[in-house]
N, C-alpha and C positions, 0 to 999 in steps of 0.2 A: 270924026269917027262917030257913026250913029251905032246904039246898041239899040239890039231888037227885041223887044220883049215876047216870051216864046209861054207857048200855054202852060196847061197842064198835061193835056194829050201829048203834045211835043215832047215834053221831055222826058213822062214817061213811054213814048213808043208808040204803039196800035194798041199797048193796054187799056178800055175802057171800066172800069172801078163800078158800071153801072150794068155789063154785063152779065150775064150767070157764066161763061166759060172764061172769064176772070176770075170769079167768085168758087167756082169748083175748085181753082190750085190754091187760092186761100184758104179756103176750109180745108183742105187736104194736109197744110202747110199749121194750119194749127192746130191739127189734132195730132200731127205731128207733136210740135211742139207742146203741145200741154201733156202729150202723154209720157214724153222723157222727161220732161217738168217733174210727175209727179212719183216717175221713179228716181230723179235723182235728190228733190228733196224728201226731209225726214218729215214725218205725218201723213197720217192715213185719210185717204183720200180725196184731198183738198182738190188737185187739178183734174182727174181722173173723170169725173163728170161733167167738165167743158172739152175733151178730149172726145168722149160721148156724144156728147152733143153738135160737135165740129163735124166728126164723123158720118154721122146721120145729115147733116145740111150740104155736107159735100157730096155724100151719094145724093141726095136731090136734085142739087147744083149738076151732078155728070148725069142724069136723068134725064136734063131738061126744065126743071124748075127755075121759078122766077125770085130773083137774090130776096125778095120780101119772101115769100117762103118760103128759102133758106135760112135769112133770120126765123123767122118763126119758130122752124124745128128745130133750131140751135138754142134758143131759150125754152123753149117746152121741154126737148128731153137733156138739158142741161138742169134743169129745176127736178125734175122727176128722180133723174140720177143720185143727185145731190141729196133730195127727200128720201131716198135707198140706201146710197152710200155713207154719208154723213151719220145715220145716228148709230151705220155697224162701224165705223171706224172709229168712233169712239166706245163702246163695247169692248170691242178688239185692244184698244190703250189701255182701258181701264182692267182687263185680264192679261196685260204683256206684264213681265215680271219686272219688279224695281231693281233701280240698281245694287247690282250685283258687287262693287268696289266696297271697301274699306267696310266698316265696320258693319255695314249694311246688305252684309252679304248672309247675316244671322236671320233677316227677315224670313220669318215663315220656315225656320228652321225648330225640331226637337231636340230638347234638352233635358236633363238632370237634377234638380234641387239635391246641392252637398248640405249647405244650410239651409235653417229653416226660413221663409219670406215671410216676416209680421207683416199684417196687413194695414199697416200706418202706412200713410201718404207719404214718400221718399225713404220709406226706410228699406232696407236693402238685407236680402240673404247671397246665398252664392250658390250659382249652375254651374254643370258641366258643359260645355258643346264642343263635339271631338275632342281635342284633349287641350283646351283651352276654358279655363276657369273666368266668369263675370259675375259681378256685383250687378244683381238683380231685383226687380221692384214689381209687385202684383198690378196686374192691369185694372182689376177690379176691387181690389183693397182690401181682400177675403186674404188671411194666412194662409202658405203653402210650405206643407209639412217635407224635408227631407224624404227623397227617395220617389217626389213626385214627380211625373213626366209631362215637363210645362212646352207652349209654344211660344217663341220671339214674338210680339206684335208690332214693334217697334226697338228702335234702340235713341235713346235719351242719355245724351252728352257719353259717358263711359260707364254706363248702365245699360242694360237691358229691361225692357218691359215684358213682361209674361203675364199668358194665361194656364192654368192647371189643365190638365188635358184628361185627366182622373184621380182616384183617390190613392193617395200611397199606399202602397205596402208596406209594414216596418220591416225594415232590414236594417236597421240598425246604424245609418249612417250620416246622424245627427252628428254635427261637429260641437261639440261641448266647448271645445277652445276656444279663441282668440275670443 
């Protein structure tokens, strides 16, 4: 029994890989693909510019173009895309809100000083925020007097970090105890 060793034409078909009307259903077939790529992963706009770029070499490719100038405008306006898209999707990251879960959901929220905040490094007064009470520490290490209206910048183990957000009023609700 002889085996006959069979090309690469053969076994792919009448597909030649060196044609342009090969090369149109590829690039069709990956912008395809990189465009659900880059809605089904999380991050802003990683595939989204080779899905661009596919797109435009495959309109070439059914034009009539030669696969070398389908590459071509597959890395030119894949680069160009990515030079546009890349530094607004990180913009875009950098203004999406943190997370939201557990005790981090105080970030960037308004609050109350019940006590007063000495402005020593870990020392601690006590805010309101809705109707939940924290042990709170100055973001700047300036004292914040009772009755101020401070912002979350962080939260630190089972603390909150704040800034004063202006000057109190006395109303009188210095807690003298504990």
């Amino acid at each position: 029994m002889a085996f006959k060793v069979r090309s690469s034409q053969e076994v792919v078909g009448q597909m030649d890989v060196s044609s342009p009307d090969t090369w149109r259903w590829i690039w069709l077939s990956a912008a395809v693909v990189f465009a659900v790529g880059e809605i089904a992963v999380a991050g802003s706009f990683f595939l989204l510019p080779f899905a661009g770029g596919a797109l435009i070499a495959g309109t070439l490719a059914f034009l009539g173009a030669s696969v070398a100038v389908s590459w071509l405008a597959f890395v030119i306006v894949s680069a160009a895309c990515s030079a546009v898209l890349w530094p607004l999707g990180k913009r875009l990251d950098r203004n999406a809100p943190s997370s939201a879960t557990g005790a981090n959901r105080w970030v960037g929220r308004e609050g109350y000083v019940l006590r007063d905040i000495p402005g020593g490094r870990g020392d601690t007064g006590l805010i309101r925020l809705d109707r939940e009470e924290w042990r709170a520490e100055s973001l700047m290490g300036l004292p914040i007097k009772a009755g101020s209206a401070v912002l979350v910048s962080r939260v630190d183990g089972t603390r909150l970090v704040v800034v004063p957000l202006e000057d109190p009023p006395d109303l009188g609700l210095e807690d003298k105890g504990a």
